[in-house]
C-alpha positions in Angstrom: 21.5 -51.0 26.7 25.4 -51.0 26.2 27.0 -47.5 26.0 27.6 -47.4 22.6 23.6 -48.2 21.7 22.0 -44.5 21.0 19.4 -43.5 23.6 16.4 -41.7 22.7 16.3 -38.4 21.0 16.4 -35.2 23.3 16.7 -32.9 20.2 12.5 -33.7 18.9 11.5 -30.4 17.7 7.8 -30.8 18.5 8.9 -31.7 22.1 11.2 -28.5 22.4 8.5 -26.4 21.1 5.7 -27.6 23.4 7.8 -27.2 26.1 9.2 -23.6 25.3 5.6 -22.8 24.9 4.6 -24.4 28.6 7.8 -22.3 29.8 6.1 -19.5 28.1 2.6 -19.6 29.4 4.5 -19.9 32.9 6.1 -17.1 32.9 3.0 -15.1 31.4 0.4 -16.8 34.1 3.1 -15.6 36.8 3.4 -12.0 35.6 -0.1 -11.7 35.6 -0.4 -13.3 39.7 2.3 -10.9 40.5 0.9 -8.2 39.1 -2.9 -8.8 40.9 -1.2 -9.6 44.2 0.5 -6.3 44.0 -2.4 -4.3 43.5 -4.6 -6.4 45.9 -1.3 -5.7 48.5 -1.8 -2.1 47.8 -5.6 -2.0 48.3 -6.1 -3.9 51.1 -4.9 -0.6 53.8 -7.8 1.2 51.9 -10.7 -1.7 51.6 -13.0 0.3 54.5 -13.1 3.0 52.3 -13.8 1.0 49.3 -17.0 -0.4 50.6 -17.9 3.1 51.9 -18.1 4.2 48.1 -19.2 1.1 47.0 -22.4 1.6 49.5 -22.6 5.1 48.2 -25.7 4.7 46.1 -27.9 2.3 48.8 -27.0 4.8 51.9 -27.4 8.1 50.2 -31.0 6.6 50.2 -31.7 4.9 53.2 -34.0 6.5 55.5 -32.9 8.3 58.2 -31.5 6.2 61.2 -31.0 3.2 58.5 -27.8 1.7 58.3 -25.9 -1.6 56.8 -25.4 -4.1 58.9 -23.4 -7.2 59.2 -24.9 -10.7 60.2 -22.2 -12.7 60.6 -19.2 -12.6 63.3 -16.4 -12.0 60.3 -18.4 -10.3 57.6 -17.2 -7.0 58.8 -13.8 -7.5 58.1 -13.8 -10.4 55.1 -16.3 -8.7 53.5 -14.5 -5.2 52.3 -11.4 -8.1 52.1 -13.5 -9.5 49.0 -14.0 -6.2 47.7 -10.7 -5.1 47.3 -9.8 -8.6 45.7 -12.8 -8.2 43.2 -11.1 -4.6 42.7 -7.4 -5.9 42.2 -8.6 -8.1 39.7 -10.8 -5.2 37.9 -7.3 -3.5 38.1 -5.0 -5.6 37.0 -7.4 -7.1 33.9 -5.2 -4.8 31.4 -2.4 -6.6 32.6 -3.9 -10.2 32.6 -5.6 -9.7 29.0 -1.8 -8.5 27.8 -0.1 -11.5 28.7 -3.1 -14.0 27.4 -2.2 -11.8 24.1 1.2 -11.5 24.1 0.5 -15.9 24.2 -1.4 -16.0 21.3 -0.4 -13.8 19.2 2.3 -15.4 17.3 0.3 -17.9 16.3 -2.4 -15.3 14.4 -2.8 -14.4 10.8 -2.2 -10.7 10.2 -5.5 -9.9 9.6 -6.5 -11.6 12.6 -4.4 -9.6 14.2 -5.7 -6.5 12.8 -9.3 -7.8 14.1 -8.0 -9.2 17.0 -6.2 -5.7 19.1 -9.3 -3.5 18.5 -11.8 -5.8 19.8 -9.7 -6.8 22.6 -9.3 -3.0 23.9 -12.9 -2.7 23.1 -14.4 -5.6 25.0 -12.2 -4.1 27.9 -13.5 -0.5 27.6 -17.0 -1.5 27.2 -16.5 -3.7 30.4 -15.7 -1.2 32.7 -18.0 0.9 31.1 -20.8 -1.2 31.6 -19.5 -1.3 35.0 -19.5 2.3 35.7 -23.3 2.8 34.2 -24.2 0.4 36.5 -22.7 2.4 39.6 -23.6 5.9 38.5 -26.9 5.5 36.8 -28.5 1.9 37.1 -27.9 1.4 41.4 -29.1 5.1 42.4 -32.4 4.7 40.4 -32.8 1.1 41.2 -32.0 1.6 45.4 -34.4 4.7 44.9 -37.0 2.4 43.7 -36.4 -0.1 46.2 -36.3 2.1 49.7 -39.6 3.6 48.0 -41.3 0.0 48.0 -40.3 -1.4 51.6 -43.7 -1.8 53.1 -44.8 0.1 55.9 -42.8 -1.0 59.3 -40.3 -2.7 57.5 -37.0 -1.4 58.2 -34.4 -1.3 55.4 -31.5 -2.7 56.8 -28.9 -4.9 54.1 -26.7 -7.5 54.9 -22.9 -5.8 53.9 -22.0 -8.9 52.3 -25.4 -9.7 50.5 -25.3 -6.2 49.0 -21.6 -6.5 48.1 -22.6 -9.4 46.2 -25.7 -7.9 44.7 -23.4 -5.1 43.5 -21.0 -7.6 41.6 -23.5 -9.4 39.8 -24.8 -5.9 38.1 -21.1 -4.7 37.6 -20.7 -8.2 35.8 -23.9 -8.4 34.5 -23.7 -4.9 33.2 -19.8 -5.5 32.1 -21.4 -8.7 30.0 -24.3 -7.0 28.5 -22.2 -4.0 27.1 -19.9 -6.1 24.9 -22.6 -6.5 22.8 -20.9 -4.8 19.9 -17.6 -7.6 20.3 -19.6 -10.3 20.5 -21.2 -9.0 16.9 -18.4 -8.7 15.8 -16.8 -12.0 16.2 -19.8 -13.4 15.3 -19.6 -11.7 11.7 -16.1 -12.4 11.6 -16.2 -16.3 11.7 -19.0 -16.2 9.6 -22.3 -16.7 11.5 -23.8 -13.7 10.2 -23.0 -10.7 8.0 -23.8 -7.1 8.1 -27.4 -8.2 6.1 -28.6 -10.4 8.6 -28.2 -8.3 11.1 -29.9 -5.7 9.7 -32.9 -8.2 10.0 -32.6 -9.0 13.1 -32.9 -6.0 14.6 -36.1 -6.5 16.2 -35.7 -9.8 17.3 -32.5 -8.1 19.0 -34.4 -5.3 20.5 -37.2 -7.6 22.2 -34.0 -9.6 23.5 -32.5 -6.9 24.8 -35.4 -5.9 26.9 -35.7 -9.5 28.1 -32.9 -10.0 29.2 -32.6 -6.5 30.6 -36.0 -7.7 32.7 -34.1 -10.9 34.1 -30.8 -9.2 35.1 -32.2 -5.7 36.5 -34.3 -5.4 39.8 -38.1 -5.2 39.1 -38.2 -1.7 38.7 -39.1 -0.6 34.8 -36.8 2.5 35.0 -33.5 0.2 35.7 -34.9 -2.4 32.9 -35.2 0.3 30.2 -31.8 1.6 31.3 -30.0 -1.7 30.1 -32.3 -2.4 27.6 -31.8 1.0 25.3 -28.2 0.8 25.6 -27.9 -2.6 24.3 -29.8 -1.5 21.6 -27.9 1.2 21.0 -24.3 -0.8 21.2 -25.8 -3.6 18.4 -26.3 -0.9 16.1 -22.6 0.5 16.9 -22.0 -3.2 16.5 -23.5 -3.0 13.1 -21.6 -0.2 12.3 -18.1 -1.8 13.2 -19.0 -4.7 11.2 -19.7 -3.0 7.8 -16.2 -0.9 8.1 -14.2 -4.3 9.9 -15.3 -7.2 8.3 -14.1 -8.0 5.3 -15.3 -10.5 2.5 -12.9 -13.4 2.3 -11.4 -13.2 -0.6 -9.9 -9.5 0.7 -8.4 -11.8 4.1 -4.3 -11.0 4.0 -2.0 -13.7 4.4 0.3 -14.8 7.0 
Protein backbone atom coordinates (compact mmCIF):
# COMPACT_ATOMS: atom_id res chain seq x y z
CA UNK A 1 0.00 0.00 0.00
CA UNK A 2 1.68 3.39 -1.23
CA UNK A 3 1.45 6.31 1.16
CA UNK A 4 -1.05 8.11 -0.48
CA UNK A 5 -3.67 4.89 -0.40
CA UNK A 6 -6.03 5.51 2.78
CA UNK A 7 -5.59 2.86 5.61
CA UNK A 8 -8.32 1.64 7.49
CA UNK A 9 -10.67 3.67 9.61
CA UNK A 10 -9.51 4.32 13.34
CA UNK A 11 -12.48 6.74 13.84
CA UNK A 12 -15.50 3.55 13.70
CA UNK A 13 -17.88 4.67 16.16
CA UNK A 14 -19.04 1.22 17.25
CA UNK A 15 -15.35 0.33 17.77
CA UNK A 16 -14.73 3.53 19.98
CA UNK A 17 -17.77 2.76 22.01
CA UNK A 18 -17.03 -0.87 22.75
CA UNK A 19 -13.80 -0.03 23.71
CA UNK A 20 -14.75 3.06 26.05
CA UNK A 21 -17.05 0.69 27.53
CA UNK A 22 -14.20 -2.25 28.12
CA UNK A 23 -12.09 0.88 29.61
CA UNK A 24 -15.06 1.41 31.62
CA UNK A 25 -15.88 -1.90 33.11
CA UNK A 26 -11.94 -1.79 33.91
CA UNK A 27 -11.80 0.75 35.85
CA UNK A 28 -15.18 -0.29 37.75
CA UNK A 29 -13.93 -4.21 38.16
CA UNK A 30 -10.59 -2.44 39.67
CA UNK A 31 -12.39 -0.11 42.09
CA UNK A 32 -14.32 -2.83 43.34
CA UNK A 33 -10.70 -5.36 43.96
CA UNK A 34 -9.26 -2.34 45.62
CA UNK A 35 -11.87 -1.74 47.67
CA UNK A 36 -12.21 -5.74 48.95
CA UNK A 37 -8.41 -5.99 49.30
CA UNK A 38 -8.58 -3.00 51.60
CA UNK A 39 -11.05 -4.24 53.85
CA UNK A 40 -9.68 -7.87 53.76
CA UNK A 41 -6.04 -5.84 54.55
CA UNK A 42 -7.80 -4.29 57.44
CA UNK A 43 -9.34 -7.59 58.82
CA UNK A 44 -6.81 -9.86 58.60
CA UNK A 45 -4.93 -8.36 62.24
CA UNK A 46 -8.42 -9.28 63.75
CA UNK A 47 -9.42 -12.79 61.96
CA UNK A 48 -8.82 -14.79 65.54
CA UNK A 49 -11.37 -12.82 66.90
CA UNK A 50 -13.61 -13.16 64.04
CA UNK A 51 -13.86 -16.88 64.34
CA UNK A 52 -14.19 -16.50 68.07
CA UNK A 53 -17.69 -14.79 67.45
CA UNK A 54 -18.33 -16.68 64.60
CA UNK A 55 -18.09 -20.01 67.00
CA UNK A 56 -20.18 -18.06 69.49
CA UNK A 57 -23.38 -19.97 69.08
CA UNK A 58 -21.64 -23.85 68.77
CA UNK A 59 -19.40 -23.04 72.08
CA UNK A 60 -21.85 -21.30 74.23
CA UNK A 61 -23.32 -24.84 73.89
CA UNK A 62 -20.79 -27.34 74.01
CA UNK A 63 -20.48 -29.31 77.07
CA UNK A 64 -18.30 -28.63 79.53
CA UNK A 65 -14.55 -29.56 78.62
CA UNK A 66 -15.69 -29.56 74.74
CA UNK A 67 -13.72 -27.52 72.53
CA UNK A 68 -13.11 -26.93 68.48
CA UNK A 69 -10.50 -28.45 67.21
CA UNK A 70 -8.42 -28.38 64.22
CA UNK A 71 -7.44 -31.56 62.07
CA UNK A 72 -5.21 -30.39 59.82
CA UNK A 73 -1.45 -28.96 60.30
CA UNK A 74 -2.62 -25.32 58.69
CA UNK A 75 -6.27 -25.12 59.45
CA UNK A 76 -5.58 -23.06 62.48
CA UNK A 77 -4.26 -20.36 60.78
CA UNK A 78 -5.94 -20.58 56.95
CA UNK A 79 -8.91 -21.21 58.39
CA UNK A 80 -9.91 -17.70 60.34
CA UNK A 81 -7.69 -16.49 56.91
CA UNK A 82 -10.93 -17.60 54.90
CA UNK A 83 -13.10 -16.03 57.32
CA UNK A 84 -11.98 -12.70 57.17
CA UNK A 85 -11.89 -13.03 53.18
CA UNK A 86 -15.59 -14.29 53.26
CA UNK A 87 -16.07 -11.13 55.63
CA UNK A 88 -14.23 -8.60 53.27
CA UNK A 89 -16.33 -9.55 50.57
CA UNK A 90 -19.68 -9.45 52.83
CA UNK A 91 -18.17 -5.83 53.45
CA UNK A 92 -17.28 -4.52 50.54
CA UNK A 93 -20.65 -5.99 48.49
CA UNK A 94 -22.14 -2.29 48.72
CA UNK A 95 -19.25 -1.27 46.95
CA UNK A 96 -19.08 -4.13 44.32
CA UNK A 97 -23.01 -3.92 43.62
CA UNK A 98 -22.38 0.10 43.04
CA UNK A 99 -19.98 -0.20 40.36
CA UNK A 100 -21.86 -3.28 38.53
CA UNK A 101 -24.67 -0.30 38.66
CA UNK A 102 -23.02 2.57 37.98
CA UNK A 103 -22.16 -0.02 34.45
CA UNK A 104 -25.42 -0.57 33.59
CA UNK A 105 -27.20 2.02 34.32
CA UNK A 106 -26.93 4.22 31.33
CA UNK A 107 -28.08 1.79 29.27
CA UNK A 108 -31.79 1.51 31.32
CA UNK A 109 -35.15 2.95 30.65
CA UNK A 110 -36.23 5.32 33.34
CA UNK A 111 -38.67 3.23 34.66
CA UNK A 112 -36.32 0.60 34.86
CA UNK A 113 -34.41 2.60 36.72
CA UNK A 114 -37.08 3.43 39.01
CA UNK A 115 -37.61 -0.56 39.53
CA UNK A 116 -34.14 -1.27 39.26
CA UNK A 117 -32.45 1.11 42.69
CA UNK A 118 -35.11 -0.26 45.13
CA UNK A 119 -34.74 -3.72 44.46
CA UNK A 120 -31.15 -3.49 44.31
CA UNK A 121 -30.86 -1.97 48.03
CA UNK A 122 -33.47 -4.42 48.90
CA UNK A 123 -31.95 -7.66 47.68
CA UNK A 124 -28.78 -6.28 49.63
CA UNK A 125 -30.67 -5.63 52.94
CA UNK A 126 -32.58 -8.74 52.82
CA UNK A 127 -29.16 -10.54 52.27
CA UNK A 128 -27.51 -9.66 55.23
CA UNK A 129 -30.56 -9.92 56.95
CA UNK A 130 -31.02 -13.33 56.14
CA UNK A 131 -27.63 -13.59 57.20
CA UNK A 132 -27.97 -12.16 60.61
CA UNK A 133 -31.34 -14.46 61.38
CA UNK A 134 -29.25 -17.15 60.67
CA UNK A 135 -26.49 -16.16 63.36
CA UNK A 136 -28.79 -14.95 66.02
CA UNK A 137 -31.72 -17.09 65.87
CA UNK A 138 -31.36 -20.18 63.32
CA UNK A 139 -27.44 -21.50 64.72
CA UNK A 140 -28.27 -21.13 68.58
CA UNK A 141 -31.50 -23.24 68.32
CA UNK A 142 -30.13 -25.55 65.75
CA UNK A 143 -26.39 -26.19 67.81
CA UNK A 144 -28.88 -26.57 70.91
CA UNK A 145 -30.63 -29.22 69.06
CA UNK A 146 -27.60 -30.86 67.92
CA UNK A 147 -25.31 -31.02 71.29
CA UNK A 148 -28.75 -32.47 72.74
CA UNK A 149 -28.73 -35.37 70.13
CA UNK A 150 -24.93 -36.58 70.25
CA UNK A 151 -25.31 -40.10 71.56
CA UNK A 152 -24.18 -41.12 74.77
CA UNK A 153 -20.04 -41.34 74.80
CA UNK A 154 -19.81 -39.33 71.87
CA UNK A 155 -17.83 -36.32 72.37
CA UNK A 156 -18.76 -33.19 70.46
CA UNK A 157 -15.71 -32.00 69.11
CA UNK A 158 -16.04 -29.93 65.35
CA UNK A 159 -13.59 -29.60 62.85
CA UNK A 160 -12.80 -25.42 62.82
CA UNK A 161 -12.88 -25.46 59.28
CA UNK A 162 -15.87 -27.91 58.71
CA UNK A 163 -17.98 -25.62 60.97
CA UNK A 164 -16.64 -22.48 59.24
CA UNK A 165 -17.97 -23.93 56.26
CA UNK A 166 -21.18 -25.15 57.65
CA UNK A 167 -21.78 -21.59 58.92
CA UNK A 168 -21.30 -20.11 55.23
CA UNK A 169 -23.59 -22.27 53.57
CA UNK A 170 -26.61 -21.07 56.18
CA UNK A 171 -25.36 -17.38 55.91
CA UNK A 172 -25.76 -18.00 52.11
CA UNK A 173 -28.44 -20.14 52.15
CA UNK A 174 -30.30 -17.99 54.49
CA UNK A 175 -29.04 -14.64 52.40
CA UNK A 176 -30.72 -16.61 49.17
CA UNK A 177 -33.89 -17.61 50.79
CA UNK A 178 -34.69 -14.05 52.14
CA UNK A 179 -34.70 -12.36 48.69
CA UNK A 180 -37.80 -13.94 48.12
CA UNK A 181 -39.70 -10.63 47.84
CA UNK A 182 -36.94 -9.45 44.75
CA UNK A 183 -37.11 -12.36 43.09
CA UNK A 184 -41.18 -11.70 42.95
CA UNK A 185 -40.67 -8.88 42.03
CA UNK A 186 -38.67 -9.29 38.94
CA UNK A 187 -40.61 -12.04 38.11
CA UNK A 188 -43.86 -9.74 37.88
CA UNK A 189 -41.96 -7.19 36.29
CA UNK A 190 -40.86 -9.10 33.11
CA UNK A 191 -44.12 -10.55 33.00
CA UNK A 192 -44.09 -14.12 34.29
CA UNK A 193 -46.72 -13.51 36.74
CA UNK A 194 -48.92 -10.64 38.04
CA UNK A 195 -50.19 -9.72 41.31
CA UNK A 196 -53.36 -12.36 40.53
CA UNK A 197 -51.43 -15.32 40.10
CA UNK A 198 -49.69 -14.94 42.93
CA UNK A 199 -52.43 -14.64 45.00
CA UNK A 200 -53.11 -18.26 43.81
CA UNK A 201 -50.23 -19.58 44.41
CA UNK A 202 -49.91 -18.99 47.75
CA UNK A 203 -50.15 -22.38 48.88
CA UNK A 204 -48.21 -23.99 46.51
CA UNK A 205 -45.54 -21.26 47.81
CA UNK A 206 -46.07 -22.05 51.32
CA UNK A 207 -45.57 -26.05 50.92
CA UNK A 208 -42.33 -24.78 48.92
CA UNK A 209 -41.13 -22.82 51.48
CA UNK A 210 -41.23 -25.49 54.03
CA UNK A 211 -39.53 -27.89 51.54
CA UNK A 212 -37.02 -26.23 50.87
CA UNK A 213 -36.59 -24.96 54.40
CA UNK A 214 -36.34 -28.94 55.30
CA UNK A 215 -33.45 -29.44 52.65
CA UNK A 216 -31.33 -26.30 53.62
CA UNK A 217 -31.80 -26.44 57.62
CA UNK A 218 -30.29 -29.14 59.97
CA UNK A 219 -32.90 -31.92 60.81
CA UNK A 220 -34.20 -30.24 63.69
CA UNK A 221 -38.14 -28.98 63.07
CA UNK A 222 -37.64 -25.81 65.22
CA UNK A 223 -34.70 -24.47 62.65
CA UNK A 224 -37.01 -25.70 59.54
CA UNK A 225 -40.08 -23.72 60.68
CA UNK A 226 -37.79 -20.79 61.41
CA UNK A 227 -36.93 -20.40 57.60
CA UNK A 228 -39.97 -21.70 56.50
CA UNK A 229 -42.51 -18.89 58.23
CA UNK A 230 -40.28 -16.13 57.21
CA UNK A 231 -40.38 -16.95 53.63
CA UNK A 232 -43.78 -17.05 53.85
CA UNK A 233 -44.05 -14.05 55.34
CA UNK A 234 -41.47 -12.10 52.79
CA UNK A 235 -43.80 -13.52 49.54
CA UNK A 236 -46.57 -11.90 50.91
CA UNK A 237 -44.39 -8.51 51.46
CA UNK A 238 -43.42 -9.59 47.95
CA UNK A 239 -47.02 -9.42 47.01
CA UNK A 240 -47.44 -6.33 48.48
CA UNK A 241 -44.48 -4.54 46.63
CA UNK A 242 -45.79 -5.93 43.46
CA UNK A 243 -49.39 -4.41 43.60
CA UNK A 244 -47.86 -0.71 44.51
CA UNK A 245 -44.44 -1.37 41.95
CA UNK A 246 -45.55 -2.94 39.09
CA UNK A 247 -47.19 -1.26 36.65
CA UNK A 248 -49.43 -2.26 33.62
CA UNK A 249 -47.53 -1.60 30.41
CA UNK A 250 -49.15 0.77 28.89
CA UNK A 251 -48.31 3.18 32.24
CA UNK A 252 -44.22 2.10 31.38
CA UNK A 253 -42.31 5.76 30.90
CA UNK A 254 -40.08 6.24 28.11
CA UNK A 255 -36.45 6.67 27.74
Amino acid sequence: MSASEPGPSSDDPVEEGLFSHLVELRARLLRAVVTLFLVLMALIPIANRLYTELAAPLVARLPAGAHLIATEVASSFFTPLKLALWAALFISMPMILYQLWAFVSPGLYRHEKRLARPLLVAALFLFYAGCAFAYFIVLPAAFKFLTAVTPDGVEMMTDITHYLDFVMLMFLAFGLCFEVPVAVVILAAVGVVDAEKLSRFRSYAIVGAFAIAAFITPPDLLSMVMLAVPMCLLYEVGLLAVRFLIKPPTDLEAR
